[in-house]
C-alpha positions as CSV (number, residue, x, y, z in Angstrom):
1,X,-6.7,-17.4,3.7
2,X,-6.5,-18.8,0.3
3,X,-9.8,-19.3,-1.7
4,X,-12.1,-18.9,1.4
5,X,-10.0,-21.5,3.3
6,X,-8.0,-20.8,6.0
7,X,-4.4,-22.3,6.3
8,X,-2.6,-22.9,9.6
9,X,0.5,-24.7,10.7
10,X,0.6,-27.2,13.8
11,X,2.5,-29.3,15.7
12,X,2.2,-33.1,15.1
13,X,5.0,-34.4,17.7
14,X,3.4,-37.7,17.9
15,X,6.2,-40.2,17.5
16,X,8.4,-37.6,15.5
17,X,6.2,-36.8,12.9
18,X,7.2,-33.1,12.7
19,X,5.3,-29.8,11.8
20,X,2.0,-30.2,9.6
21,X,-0.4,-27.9,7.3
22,X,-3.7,-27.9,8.6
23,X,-7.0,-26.3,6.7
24,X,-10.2,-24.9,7.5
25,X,-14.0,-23.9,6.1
26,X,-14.6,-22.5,9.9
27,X,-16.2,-26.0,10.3
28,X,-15.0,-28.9,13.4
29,X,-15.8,-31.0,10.1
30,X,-14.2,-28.8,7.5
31,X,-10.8,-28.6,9.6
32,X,-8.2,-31.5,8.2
33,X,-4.7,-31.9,8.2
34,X,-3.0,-31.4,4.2
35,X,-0.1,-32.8,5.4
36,X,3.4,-33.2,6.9
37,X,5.5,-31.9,4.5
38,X,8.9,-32.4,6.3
39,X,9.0,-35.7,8.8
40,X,11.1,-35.1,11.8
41,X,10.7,-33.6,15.2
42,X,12.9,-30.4,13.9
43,X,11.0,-29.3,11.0
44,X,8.8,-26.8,10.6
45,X,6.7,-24.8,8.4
46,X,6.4,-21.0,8.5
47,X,5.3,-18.3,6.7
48,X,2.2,-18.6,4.7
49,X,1.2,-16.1,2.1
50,X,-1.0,-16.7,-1.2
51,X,-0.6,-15.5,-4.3
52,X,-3.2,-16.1,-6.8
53,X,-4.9,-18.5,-6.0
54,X,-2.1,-20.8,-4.7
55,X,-0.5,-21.2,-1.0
56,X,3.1,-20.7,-0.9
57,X,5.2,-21.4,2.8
58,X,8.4,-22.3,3.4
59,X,9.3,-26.0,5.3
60,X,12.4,-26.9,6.9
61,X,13.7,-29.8,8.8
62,X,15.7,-27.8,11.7
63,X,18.9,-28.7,10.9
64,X,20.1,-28.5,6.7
65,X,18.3,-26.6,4.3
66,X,14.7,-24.7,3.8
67,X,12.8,-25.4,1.2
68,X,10.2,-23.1,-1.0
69,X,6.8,-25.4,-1.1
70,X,3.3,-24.7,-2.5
71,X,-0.2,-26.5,-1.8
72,X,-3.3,-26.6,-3.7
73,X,-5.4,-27.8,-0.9
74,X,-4.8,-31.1,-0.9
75,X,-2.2,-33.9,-0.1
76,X,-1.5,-34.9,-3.8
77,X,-1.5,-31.0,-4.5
78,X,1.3,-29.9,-1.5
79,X,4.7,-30.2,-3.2
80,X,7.9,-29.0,-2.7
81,X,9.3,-25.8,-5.4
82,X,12.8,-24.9,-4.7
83,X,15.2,-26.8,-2.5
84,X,18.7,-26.5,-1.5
85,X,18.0,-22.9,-0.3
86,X,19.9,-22.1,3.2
87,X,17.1,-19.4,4.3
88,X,14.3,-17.9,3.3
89,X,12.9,-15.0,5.6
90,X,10.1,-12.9,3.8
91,X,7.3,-14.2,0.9
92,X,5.7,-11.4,-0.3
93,X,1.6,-11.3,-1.1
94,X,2.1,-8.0,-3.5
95,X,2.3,-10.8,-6.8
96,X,3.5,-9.7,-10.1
97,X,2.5,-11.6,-12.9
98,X,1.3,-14.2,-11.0
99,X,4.7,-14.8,-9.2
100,X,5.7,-15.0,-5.8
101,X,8.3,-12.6,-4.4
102,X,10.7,-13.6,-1.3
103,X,13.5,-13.3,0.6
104,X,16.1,-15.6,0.4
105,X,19.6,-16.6,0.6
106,X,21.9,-19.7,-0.8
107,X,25.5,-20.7,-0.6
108,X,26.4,-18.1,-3.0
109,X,24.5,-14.9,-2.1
110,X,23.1,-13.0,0.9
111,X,19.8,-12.3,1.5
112,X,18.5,-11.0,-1.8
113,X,15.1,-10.8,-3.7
114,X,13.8,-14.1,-5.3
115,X,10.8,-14.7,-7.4
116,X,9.2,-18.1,-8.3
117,X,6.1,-18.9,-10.9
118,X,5.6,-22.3,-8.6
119,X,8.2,-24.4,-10.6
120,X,11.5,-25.2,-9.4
121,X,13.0,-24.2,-13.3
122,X,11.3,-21.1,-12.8
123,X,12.5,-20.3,-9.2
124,X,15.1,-18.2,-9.6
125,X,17.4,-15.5,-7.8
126,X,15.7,-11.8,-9.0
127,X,18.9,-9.9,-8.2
128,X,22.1,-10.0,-6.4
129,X,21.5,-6.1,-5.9
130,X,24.4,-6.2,-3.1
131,X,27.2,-8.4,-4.7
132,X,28.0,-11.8,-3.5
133,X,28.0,-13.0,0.1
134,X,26.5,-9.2,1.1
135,X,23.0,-8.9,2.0
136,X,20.7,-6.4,-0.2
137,X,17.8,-7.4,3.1
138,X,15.2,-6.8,0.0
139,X,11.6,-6.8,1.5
140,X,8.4,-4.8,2.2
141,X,7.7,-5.9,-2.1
142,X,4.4,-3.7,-2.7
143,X,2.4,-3.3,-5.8
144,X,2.0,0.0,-7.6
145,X,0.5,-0.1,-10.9
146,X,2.4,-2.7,-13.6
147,X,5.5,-2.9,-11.1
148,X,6.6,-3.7,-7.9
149,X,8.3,-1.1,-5.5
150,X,10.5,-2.6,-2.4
151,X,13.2,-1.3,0.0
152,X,16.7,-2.9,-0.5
153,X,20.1,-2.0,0.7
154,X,23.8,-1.8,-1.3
155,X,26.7,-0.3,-0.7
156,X,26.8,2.7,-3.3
157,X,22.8,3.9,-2.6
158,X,22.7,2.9,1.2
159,X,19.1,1.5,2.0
160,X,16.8,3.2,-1.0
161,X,13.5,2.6,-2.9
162,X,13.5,0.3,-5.2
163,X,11.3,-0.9,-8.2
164,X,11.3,-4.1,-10.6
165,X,9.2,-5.9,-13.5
166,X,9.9,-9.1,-12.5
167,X,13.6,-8.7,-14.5
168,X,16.8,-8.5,-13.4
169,X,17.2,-5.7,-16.0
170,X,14.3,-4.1,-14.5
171,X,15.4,-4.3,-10.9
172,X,16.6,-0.7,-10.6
173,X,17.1,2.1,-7.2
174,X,13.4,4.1,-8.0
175,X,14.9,7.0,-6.4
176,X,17.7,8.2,-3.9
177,X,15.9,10.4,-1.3
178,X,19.7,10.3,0.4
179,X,22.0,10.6,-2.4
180,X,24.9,8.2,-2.0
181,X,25.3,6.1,0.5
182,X,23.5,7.3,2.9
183,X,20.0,5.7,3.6
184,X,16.7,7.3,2.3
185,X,14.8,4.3,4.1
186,X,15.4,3.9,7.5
187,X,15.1,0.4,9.5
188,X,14.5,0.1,13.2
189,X,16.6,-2.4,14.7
190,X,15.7,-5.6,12.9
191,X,12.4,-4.5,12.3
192,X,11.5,-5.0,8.5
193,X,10.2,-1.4,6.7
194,X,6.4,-1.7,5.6
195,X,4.6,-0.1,2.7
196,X,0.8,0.6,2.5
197,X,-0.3,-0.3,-0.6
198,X,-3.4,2.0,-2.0
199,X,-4.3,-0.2,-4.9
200,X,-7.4,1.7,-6.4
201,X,-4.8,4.8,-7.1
202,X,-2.4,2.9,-7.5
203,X,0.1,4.5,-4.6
204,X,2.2,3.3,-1.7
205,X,2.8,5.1,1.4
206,X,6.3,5.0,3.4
207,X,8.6,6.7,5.3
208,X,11.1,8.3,3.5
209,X,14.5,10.5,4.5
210,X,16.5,13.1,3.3
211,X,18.7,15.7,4.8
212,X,16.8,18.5,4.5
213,X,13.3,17.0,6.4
214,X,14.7,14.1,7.8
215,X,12.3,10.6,8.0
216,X,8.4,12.1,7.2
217,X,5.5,11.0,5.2
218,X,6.2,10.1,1.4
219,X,4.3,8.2,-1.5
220,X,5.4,6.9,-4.7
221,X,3.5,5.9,-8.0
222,X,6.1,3.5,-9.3
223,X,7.7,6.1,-10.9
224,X,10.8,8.9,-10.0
225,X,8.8,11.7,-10.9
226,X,5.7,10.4,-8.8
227,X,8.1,9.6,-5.6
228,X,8.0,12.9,-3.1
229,X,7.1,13.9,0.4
230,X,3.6,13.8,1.0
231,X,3.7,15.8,4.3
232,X,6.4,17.4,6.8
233,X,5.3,16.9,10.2
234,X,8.0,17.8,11.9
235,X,9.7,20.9,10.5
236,X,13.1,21.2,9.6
237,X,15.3,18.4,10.0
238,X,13.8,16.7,13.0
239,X,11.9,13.7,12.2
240,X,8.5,12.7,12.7
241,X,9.7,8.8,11.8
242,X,5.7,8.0,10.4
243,X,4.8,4.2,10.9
244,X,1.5,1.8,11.2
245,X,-0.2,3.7,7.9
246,X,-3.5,2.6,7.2
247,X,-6.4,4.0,5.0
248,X,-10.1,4.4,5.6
249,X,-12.3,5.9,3.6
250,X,-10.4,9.2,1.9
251,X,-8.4,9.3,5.4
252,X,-4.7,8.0,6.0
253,X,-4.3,7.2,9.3
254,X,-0.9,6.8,11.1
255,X,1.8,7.4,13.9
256,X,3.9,10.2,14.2
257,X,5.6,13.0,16.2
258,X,6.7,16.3,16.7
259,X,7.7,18.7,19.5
260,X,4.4,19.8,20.2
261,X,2.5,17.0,20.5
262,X,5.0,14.2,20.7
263,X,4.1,10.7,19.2
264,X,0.4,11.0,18.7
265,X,-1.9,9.6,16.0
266,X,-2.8,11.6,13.1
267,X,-4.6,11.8,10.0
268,X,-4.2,13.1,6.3
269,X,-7.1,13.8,3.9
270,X,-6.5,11.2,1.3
271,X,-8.4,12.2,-1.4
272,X,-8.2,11.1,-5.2
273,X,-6.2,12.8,-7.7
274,X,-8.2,14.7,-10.3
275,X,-4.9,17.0,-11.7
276,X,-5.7,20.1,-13.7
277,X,-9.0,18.7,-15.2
278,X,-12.0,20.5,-16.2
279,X,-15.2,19.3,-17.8
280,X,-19.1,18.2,-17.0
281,X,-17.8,14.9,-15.3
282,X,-14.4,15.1,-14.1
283,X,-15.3,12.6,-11.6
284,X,-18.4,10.1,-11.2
285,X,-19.1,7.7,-8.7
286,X,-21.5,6.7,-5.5
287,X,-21.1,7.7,-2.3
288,X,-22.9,4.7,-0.7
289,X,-19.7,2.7,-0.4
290,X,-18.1,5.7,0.9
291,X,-17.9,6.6,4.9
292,X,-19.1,10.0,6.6
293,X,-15.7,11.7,7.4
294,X,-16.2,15.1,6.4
295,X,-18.8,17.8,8.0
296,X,-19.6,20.2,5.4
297,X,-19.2,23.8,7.3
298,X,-22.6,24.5,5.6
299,X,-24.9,22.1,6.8
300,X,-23.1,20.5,9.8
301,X,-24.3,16.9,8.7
302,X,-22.3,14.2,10.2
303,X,-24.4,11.4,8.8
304,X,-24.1,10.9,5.2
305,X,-21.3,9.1,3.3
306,X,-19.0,11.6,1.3
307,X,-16.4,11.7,-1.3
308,X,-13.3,13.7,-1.9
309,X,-10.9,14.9,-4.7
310,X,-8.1,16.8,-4.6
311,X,-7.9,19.2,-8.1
312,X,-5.1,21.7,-9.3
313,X,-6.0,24.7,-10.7
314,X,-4.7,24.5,-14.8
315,X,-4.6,28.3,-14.6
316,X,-5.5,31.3,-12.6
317,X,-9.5,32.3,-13.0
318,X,-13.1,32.0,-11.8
319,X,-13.9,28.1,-11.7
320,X,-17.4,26.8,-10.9
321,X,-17.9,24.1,-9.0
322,X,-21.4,21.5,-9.5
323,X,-23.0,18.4,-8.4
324,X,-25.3,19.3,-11.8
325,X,-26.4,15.5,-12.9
326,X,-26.3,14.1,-9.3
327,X,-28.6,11.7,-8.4
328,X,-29.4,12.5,-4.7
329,X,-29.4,15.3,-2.4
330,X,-26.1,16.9,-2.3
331,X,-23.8,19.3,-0.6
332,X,-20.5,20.2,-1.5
333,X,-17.5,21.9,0.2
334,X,-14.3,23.3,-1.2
335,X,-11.2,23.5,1.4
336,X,-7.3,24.7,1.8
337,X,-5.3,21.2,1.6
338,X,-3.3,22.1,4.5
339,X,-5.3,24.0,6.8
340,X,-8.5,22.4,6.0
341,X,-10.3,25.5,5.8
342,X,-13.2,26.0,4.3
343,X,-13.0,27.6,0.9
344,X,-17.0,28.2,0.2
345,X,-19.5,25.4,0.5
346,X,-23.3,25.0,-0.5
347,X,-26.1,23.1,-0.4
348,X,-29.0,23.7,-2.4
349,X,-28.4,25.7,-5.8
350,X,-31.2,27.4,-8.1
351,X,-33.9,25.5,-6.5
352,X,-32.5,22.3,-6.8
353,X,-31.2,19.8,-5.0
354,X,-27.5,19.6,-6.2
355,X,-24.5,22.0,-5.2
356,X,-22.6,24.7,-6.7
357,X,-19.6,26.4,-5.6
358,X,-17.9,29.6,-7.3
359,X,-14.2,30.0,-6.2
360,X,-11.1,32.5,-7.6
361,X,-7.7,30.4,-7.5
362,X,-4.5,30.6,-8.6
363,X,-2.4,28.7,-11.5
364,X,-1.3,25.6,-9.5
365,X,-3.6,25.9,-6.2
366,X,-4.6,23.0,-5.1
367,X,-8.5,22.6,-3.1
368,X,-9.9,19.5,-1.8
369,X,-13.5,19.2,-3.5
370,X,-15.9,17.1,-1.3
371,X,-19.0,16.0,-2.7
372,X,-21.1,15.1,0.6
373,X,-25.2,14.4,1.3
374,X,-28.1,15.8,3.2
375,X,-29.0,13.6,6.8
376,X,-28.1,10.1,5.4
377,X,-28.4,10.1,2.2
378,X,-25.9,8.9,-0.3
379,X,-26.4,8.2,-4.4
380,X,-24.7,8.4,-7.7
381,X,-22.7,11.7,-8.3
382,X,-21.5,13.4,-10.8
383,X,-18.8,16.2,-10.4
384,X,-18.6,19.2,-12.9
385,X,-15.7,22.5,-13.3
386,X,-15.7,25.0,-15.4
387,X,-13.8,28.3,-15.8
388,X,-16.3,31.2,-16.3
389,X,-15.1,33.9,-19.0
């Protein structure tokens, strides 16, 4: 889907014509074939991806070469970008700068990361990260912030996290979960690795190996420092081997294993970073486009959209917790991050109808803070700390 219109590929093997890019409004009289790019029973077209605005694929005629093509919609508009290429096996949607990130391999290299601005001048190999004829298999490009993080493979760093800005001197490993060459990113047979973008943090999700924990639950913001182990689910060095991450609402939701349970699907509190912050309005927002995930342990609503933070404690002290300024009907809920206990939770404060919450924490303990509603209500929130005296 491309601009509201959806883009499809079909056969047209009338008298050899070959494969041909078909679009659609969702109408009988909306739905046209763009056009045969390729003529020739053997060709066809394959993997379709946007970026921007524009519809990139990949054509071939079944025998020679594969070809890098775009389309604006229209006959006129569906031209070829880069030809002479021998493969090309992954275009990525996660755009940087308005170019298109692939897979791809020539004469003289492996399968290695490409980019392309939609001109054949400007279509150009991104990296020969494993040497040569070798194969760097670079895929799974995700955005995070002002760069894009991938997997790749070479022979001194073994299958790692990578990260580029669209350079060649800016293609570097992001970090080595598996020092040498060992691989921090594991791939299951040919199966390509995936990472779940979470573009309103921005973060990606993965799973990432090391010795000590084996293959668990890791995120990365883009940078070294930001790239750790979200969560061990199997202790030790057993792995849980995560996979099929998605997100809803403040929840992660994914597959994963252990020896009690076995592979089972689970689910992580995902809730936004607010650090060591204190202040009136460390956080503001509305809960109406939020979903009711969490059931406040003091009012037992299941009804009402809520919203969730995690928050570090700058130092140890008596914080206060407040909805002060909301504009609905709230409740709020402190809890442990990893047991999900409850760590105190109210609903109405000094005859009003916000929340307030007094807690004792440690330097560097970490609470999840949910702001949630009574029966169905939702609103505009506003979420205060302070540290009492």
């Amino acid at each position: 889907m491309v601009n509201g219109t959806l883009y499809m590929i079909a056969s047209a093997e009338e008298n050899g014509i070959g494969a041909a890019l078909w679009k659609s409004d969702g109408t009988p009289e909306g739905t046209s074939r763009v056009k045969v790019p390729i003529a020739g029973a053997s060709s066809y077209l394959s993997k379709l991806v946007g970026v921007e605005g524009t519809l990139f694929f990949s054509a071939s005629d079944g025998r020679e070469e594969t070809q890098l093509w775009k389309s604006d919609g229209t006959a006129g508009g569906t031209v070829p970008v880069k030809t002479g290429l021998e493969c090309i096996e992954m275009l990525h949607a996660g755009s940087l700068h308005g170019w298109l990130f692939f897979m791809g391999c020539d004469a003289t290299h492996g399968y290695e990361p490409w980019r392309s601005d939609g001109t054949a001048a400007g279509t150009v190999l991104l990296k020969d990260i494993q040497p040569g004829p070798g194969n760097s298999t670079a895929h799974a490009f995700t955005r995070v912030g002002a760069r894009l993080v991938f997997v790749a493979y070479d022979e001194a760093h073994g299958m790692e996290l990578w990260s580029t800005d669209g350079t060649e001197s800016g293609t570097q490993v992001l970090v080595e979960m598996t020092p040498g060459p060992g691989n921090g990113i594991l791939m299951t047979g040919d199966n390509p690795v995936t990472l779940l973008g979470i573009q309103d943090r921005p973060l990606a999700i993965f799973a990432g190996g090391d010795e000590a924990s084996g293959v668990e639950l890791w995120q990365t913001d883009g940078t070294a420092v930001g790239t750790f182990r979200k969560a061990e689910i199997a202790a030790g060095a057993v792995s849980s081997s995560p996979s099929a991450f998605a997100r809803l609402g403040d929840r992660l939701f994914f597959m994963a294993g252990d020896a009690a349970h076995g592979r089972e699907p689970r689910f992580l509190a995902f809730p936004k970073e607010l650090g060591t912050i204190i202040g009136t309005a460390v956080a503001e927002g509305s809960t109406c486009t939020a979903l009711p995930q969490v059931t406040p342990s003091c009012t037992y609503n299941t009804l009402a959209p809520d919203a969730s933070f995690a928050w570090t404690a700058p130092s140890s002290g008596t914080f206060v917790f407040t909805t002060a300024g909301s504009g609905y009907d709230t409740s709020l809920e402190l809890s442990d991050p990893v047991s999900g206990g409850s760590l105190g939770c109210n609903d109405d404060t000094e005859d009003s109808l916000q929340s307030s919450v007094t807690r004792t924490v440690t330097a560097g303990q970490t609470l999840i803070i949910t702001v949630d509603g009574y029966e169905r209500e939702c609103g505009a929130f506003r979420l205060g700390i302070r540290r009492l005296p």
